[in-house]
C-alpha positions in Angstrom: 129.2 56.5 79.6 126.2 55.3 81.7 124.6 58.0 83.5 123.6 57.5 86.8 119.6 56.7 87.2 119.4 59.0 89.7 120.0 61.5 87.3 117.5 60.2 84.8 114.1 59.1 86.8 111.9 60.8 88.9 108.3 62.4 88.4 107.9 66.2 87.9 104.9 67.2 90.0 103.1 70.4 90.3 101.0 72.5 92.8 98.8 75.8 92.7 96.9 77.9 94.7 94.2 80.4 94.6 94.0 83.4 97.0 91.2 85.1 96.9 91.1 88.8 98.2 87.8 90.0 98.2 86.4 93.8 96.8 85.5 96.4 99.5 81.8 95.6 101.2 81.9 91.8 100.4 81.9 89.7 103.3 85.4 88.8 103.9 86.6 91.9 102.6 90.1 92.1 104.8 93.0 95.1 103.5 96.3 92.8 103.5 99.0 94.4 106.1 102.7 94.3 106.1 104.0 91.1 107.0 101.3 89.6 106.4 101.4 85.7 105.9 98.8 83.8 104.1 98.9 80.2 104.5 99.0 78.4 101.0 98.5 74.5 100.1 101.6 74.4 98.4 103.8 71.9 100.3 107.2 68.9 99.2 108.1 65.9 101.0 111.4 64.5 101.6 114.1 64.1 98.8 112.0 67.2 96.2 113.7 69.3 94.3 111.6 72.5 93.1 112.3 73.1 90.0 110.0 76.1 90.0 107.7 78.6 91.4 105.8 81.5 90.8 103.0 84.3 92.0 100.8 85.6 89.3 98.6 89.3 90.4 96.4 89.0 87.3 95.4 92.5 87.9 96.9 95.6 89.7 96.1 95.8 93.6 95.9 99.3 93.6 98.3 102.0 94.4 100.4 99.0 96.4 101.2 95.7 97.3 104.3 93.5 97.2 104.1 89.6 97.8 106.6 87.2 97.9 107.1 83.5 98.5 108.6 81.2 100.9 109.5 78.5 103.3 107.0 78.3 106.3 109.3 77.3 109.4 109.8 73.5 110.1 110.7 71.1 112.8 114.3 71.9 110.5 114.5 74.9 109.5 113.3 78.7 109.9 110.8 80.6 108.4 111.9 82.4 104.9 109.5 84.4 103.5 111.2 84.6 100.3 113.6 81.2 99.9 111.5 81.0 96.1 110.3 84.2 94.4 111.4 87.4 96.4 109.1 90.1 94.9 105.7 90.3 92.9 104.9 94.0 92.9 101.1 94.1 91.6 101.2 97.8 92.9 99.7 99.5 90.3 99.6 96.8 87.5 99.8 92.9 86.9 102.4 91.1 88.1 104.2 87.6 86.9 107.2 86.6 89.8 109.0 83.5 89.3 111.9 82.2 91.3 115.4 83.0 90.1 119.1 81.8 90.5 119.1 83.7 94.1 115.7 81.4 95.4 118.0 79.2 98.0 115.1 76.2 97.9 115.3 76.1 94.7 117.1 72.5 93.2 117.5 72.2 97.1 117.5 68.5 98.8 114.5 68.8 101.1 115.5 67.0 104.2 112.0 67.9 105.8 109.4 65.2 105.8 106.8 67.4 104.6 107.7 71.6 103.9 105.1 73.9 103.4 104.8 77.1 101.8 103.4 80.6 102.7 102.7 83.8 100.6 103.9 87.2 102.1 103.1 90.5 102.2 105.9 92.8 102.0 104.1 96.0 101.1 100.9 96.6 102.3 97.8 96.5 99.9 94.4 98.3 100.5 91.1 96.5 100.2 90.7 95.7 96.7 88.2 98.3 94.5 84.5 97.2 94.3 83.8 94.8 91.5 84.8 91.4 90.8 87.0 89.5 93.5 90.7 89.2 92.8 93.0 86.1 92.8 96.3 85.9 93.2 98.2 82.5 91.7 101.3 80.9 93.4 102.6 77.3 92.3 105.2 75.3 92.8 106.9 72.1 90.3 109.3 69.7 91.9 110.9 66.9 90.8 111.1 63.6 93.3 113.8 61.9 93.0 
């Protein structure tokens, strides 16, 4: 049996982000508050599927700090902060967050002509230690079809 070609074709395509958070007594140097949003270039244009996401906290961001991933709000749809990955706890330790059977963008038909992408702070985080700055990862894979 001939499977359809819209089953078959399309390009997998991937996007990542750094954000920086700077030590304590760099310039820039900001402590990261509850609902918190931080604007990421991570964005889909009509007819993606995502196929994946993630956040990585390569290093602990002290005693807390909570970040999760989602939907910026559209000309369709509402803000949600977590639609991909719903927690990265890098609260004490290193974190690695991908998105799950529960992330409701993911293998979702994007009927936005472009949807972006924030990172959110759902626990608060203090100003990172002094020493070297710290970067959080987020990315996203999609498939256009």
């Amino acid at each position: 049996e001939k499977i359809p070609t819209g089953e078959v074709s399309g390009e997998i395509k991937f996007a990542y982000d750094e954000i920086t958070l700077s030590p304590v007594g760099q310039t820039g140097t900001t402590t990261i508050a509850l609902n918190d949003v931080i604007k990421t270039s991570l964005r889909v244009t009509k007819g993606a599927k995502i196929i994946d996401a993630g956040i990585f906290i390569p290093a602990s961001l002290g005693a807390t700090g909570i970040f999760s991933l989602g939907r910026a709000a559209s000309n369709l749809n509402p803000a949600d902060p977590d639609s991909l990955v719903a927690t990265a706890d890098g609260g004490g330790q290193a974190a690695l967050a991908k998105a799950t059977a529960a992330s409701v963008d993911l293998l979702k038909d994007i009927e936005e002509d472009e949807l972006m992408f924030d990172l959110t702070c759902t626990e608060a985080t203090p100003a990172i230690a002094q020493g070297a700055a710290l970067k959080i990862k987020v990315w996203l894979q999609w498939c256009d079809v």
